[in-house]
N, CA, C and O of each residue as an XYZ file, in Angstrom:
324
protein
N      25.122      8.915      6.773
C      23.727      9.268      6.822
C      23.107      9.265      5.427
O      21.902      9.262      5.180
N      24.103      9.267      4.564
C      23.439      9.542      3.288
C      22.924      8.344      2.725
O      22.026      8.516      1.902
N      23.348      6.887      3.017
C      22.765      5.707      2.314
C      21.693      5.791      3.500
O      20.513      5.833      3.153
N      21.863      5.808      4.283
C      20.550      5.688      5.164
C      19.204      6.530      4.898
O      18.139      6.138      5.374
N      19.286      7.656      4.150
C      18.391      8.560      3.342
C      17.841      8.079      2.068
O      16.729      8.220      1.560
N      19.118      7.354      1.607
C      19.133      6.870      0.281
C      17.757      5.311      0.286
O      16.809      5.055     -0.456
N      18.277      4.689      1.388
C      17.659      3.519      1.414
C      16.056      3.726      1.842
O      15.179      3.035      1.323
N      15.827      4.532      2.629
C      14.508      5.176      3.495
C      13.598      5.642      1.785
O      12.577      5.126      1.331
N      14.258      6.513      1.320
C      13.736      7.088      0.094
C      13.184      5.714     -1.088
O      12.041      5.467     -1.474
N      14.350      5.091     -1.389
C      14.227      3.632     -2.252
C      12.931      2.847     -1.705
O      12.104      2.208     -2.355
N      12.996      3.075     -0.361
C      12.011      1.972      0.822
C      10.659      2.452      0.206
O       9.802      1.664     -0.194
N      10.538      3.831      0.162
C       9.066      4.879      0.012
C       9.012      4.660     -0.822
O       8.284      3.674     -0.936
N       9.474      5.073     -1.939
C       8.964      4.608     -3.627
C       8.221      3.476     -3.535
O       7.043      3.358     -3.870
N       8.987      2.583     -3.039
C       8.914      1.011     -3.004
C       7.531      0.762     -2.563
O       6.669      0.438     -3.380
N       7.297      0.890     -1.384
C       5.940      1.012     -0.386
C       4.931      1.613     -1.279
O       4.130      0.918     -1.903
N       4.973      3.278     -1.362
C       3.740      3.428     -2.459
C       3.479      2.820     -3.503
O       2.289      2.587     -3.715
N       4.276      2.461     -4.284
C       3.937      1.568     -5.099
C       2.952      0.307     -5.255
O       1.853      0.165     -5.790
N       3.741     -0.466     -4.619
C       2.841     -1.631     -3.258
C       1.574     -1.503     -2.848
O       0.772     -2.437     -2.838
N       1.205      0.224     -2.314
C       0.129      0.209     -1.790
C      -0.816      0.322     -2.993
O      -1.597     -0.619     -3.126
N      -0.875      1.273     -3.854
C      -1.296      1.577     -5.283
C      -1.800      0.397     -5.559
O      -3.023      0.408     -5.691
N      -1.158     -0.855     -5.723
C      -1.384     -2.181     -6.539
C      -2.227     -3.381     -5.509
O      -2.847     -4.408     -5.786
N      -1.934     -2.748     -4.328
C      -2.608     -3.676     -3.389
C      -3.833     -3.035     -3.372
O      -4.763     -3.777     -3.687
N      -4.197     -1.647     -3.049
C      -5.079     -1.383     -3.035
C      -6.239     -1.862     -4.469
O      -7.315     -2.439     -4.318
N      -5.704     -1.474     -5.648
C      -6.397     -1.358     -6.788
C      -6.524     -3.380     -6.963
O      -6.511     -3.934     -8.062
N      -6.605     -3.930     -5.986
C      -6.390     -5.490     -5.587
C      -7.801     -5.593     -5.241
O      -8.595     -5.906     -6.128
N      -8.233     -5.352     -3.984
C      -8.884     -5.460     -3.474
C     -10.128     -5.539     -4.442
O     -10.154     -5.287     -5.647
N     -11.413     -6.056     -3.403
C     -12.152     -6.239     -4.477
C     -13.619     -4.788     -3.774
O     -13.996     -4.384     -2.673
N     -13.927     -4.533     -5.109
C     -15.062     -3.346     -4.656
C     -16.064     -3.816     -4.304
O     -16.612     -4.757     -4.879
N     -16.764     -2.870     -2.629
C     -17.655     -2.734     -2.051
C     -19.375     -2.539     -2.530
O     -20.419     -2.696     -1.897
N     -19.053     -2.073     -4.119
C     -20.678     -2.086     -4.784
C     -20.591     -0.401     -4.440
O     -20.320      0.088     -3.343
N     -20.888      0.304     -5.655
C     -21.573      1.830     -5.589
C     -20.012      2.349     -6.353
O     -20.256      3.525     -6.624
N     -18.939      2.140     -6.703
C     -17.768      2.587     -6.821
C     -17.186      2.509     -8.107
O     -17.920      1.985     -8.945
N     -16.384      2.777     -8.393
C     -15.490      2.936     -9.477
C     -15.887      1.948    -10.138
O     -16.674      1.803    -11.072
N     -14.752      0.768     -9.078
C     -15.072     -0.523     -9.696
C     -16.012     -0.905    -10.551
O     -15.892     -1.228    -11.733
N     -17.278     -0.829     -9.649
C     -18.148     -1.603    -10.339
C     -18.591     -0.674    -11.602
O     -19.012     -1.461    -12.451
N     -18.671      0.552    -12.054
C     -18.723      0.960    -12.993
C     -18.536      0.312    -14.661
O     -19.223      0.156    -15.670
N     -17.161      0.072    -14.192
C     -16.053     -0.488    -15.267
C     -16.298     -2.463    -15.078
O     -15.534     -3.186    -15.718
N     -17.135     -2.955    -14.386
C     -17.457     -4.076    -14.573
C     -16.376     -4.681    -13.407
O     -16.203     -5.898    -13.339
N     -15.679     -3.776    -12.518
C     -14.925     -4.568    -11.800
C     -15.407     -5.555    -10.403
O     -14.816     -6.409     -9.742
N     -16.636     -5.019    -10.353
C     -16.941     -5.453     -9.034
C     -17.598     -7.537     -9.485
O     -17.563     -8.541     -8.774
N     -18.075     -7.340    -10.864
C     -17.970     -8.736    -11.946
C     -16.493    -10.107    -11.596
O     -16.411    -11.280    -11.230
N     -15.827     -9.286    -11.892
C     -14.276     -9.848    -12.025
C     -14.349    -10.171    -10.298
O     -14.774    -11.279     -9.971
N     -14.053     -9.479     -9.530
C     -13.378     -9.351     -8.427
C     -14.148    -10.178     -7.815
O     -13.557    -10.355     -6.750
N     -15.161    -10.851     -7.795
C     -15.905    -11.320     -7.189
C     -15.784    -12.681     -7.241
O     -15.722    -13.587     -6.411
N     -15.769    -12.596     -8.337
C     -15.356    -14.361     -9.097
C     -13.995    -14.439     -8.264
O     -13.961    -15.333     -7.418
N     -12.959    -13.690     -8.378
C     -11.500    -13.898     -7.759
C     -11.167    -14.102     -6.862
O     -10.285    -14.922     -6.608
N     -11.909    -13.254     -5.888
C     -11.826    -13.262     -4.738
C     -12.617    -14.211     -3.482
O     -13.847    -14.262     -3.476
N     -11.806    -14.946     -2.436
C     -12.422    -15.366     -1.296
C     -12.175    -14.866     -0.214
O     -11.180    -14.278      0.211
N     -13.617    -15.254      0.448
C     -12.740    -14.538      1.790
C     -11.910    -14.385      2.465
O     -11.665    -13.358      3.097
N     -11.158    -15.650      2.458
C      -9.448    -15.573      2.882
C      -8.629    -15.101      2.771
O      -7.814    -14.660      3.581
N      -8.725    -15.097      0.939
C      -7.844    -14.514      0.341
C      -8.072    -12.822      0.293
O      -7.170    -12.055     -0.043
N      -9.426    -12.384      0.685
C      -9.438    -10.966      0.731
C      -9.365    -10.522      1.968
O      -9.776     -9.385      2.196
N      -8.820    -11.336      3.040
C      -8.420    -11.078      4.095
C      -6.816    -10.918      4.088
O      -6.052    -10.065      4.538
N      -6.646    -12.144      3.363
C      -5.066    -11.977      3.687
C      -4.430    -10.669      2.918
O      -3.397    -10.024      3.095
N      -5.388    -10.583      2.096
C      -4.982     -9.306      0.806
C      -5.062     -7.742      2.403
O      -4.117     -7.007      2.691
N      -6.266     -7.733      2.980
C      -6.126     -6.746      4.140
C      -4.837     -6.418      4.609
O      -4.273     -5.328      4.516
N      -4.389     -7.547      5.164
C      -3.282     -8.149      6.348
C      -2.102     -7.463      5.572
O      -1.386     -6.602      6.085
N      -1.970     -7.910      4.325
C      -0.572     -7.622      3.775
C      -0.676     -5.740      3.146
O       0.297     -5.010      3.339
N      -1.459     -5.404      2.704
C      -1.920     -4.357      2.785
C      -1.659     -2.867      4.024
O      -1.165     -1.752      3.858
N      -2.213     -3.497      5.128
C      -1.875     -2.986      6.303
C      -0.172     -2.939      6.719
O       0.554     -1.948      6.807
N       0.150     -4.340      6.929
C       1.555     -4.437      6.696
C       2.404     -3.486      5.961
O       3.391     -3.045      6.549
N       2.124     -3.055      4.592
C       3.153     -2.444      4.129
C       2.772     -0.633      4.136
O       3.665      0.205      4.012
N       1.416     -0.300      4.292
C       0.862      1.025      5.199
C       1.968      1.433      6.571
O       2.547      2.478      6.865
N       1.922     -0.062      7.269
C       2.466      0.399      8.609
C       3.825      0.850      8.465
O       4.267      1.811      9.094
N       4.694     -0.034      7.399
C       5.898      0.293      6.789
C       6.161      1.444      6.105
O       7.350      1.603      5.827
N       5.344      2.359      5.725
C       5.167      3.027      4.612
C       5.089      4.368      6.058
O       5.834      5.348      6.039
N       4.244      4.164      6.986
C       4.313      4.932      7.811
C       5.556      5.522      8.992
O       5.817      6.617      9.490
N       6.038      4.324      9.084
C       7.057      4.114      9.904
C       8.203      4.793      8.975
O       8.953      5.315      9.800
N       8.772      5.078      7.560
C       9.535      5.193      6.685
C       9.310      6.825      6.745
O      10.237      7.623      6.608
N       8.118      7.151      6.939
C       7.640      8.995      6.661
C       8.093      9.296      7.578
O       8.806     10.292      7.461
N       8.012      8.805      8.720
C       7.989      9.381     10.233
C      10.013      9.475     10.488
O      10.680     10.333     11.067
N      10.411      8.299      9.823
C      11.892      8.393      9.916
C      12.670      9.454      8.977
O      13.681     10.089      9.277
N      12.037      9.482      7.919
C      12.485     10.834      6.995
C      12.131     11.819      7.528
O      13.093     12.576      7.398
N      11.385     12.321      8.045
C      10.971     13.427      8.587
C      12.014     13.845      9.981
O      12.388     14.990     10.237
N      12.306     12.779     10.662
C      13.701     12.509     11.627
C      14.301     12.864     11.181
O      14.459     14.063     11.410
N      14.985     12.385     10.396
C      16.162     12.575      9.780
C      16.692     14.082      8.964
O      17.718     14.762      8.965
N      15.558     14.127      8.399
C      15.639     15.773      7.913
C      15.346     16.771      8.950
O      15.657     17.923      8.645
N      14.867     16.609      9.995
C      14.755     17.898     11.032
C      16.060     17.631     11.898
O      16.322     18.715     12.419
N      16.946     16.739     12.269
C      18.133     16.785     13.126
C      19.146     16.329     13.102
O      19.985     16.092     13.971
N      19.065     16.094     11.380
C      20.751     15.518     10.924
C      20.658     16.627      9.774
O      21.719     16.750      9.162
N      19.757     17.351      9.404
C      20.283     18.437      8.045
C      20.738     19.185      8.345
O      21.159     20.016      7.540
């Protein structure tokens, strides 16, 4: 049970991380941070719609992973500790 804790834990780091960088990816909506700091400039130029779709998709993807990983630690610590 213990690499299986071990790996779940490695997985989470992993995932937030991911999300942090995917998120701070995306490109800003106008009124926000972003555009403060000139990001909504940049992001605009960078970004297409495809590509800020597919940026969604993969995004979501590793949320759902990230979710699925909490929900198993939380298993795991209420009926194997």
């Amino acid at each position: 049970m213990d690499i299986l804790t071990t790996t779940l834990w490695t997985l989470l780091v992993i995932t937030s991380c991911l999300i942090i960088i995917l998120v701070l990816m995306h490109r800003g909506r106008g009124g926000g941070i972003a555009d403060m700091f000139g990001g909504g400039i940049a992001s605009g130029i960078n970004a297409t719609g495809s590509g800020e779709r597919n940026l969604d998709r993969i995004t979501w993807g590793v949320v759902i992973v990230f979710g699925m990983v909490i929900i198993l630690l939380g298993l795991i610590t209420k009926y194997w500790s």
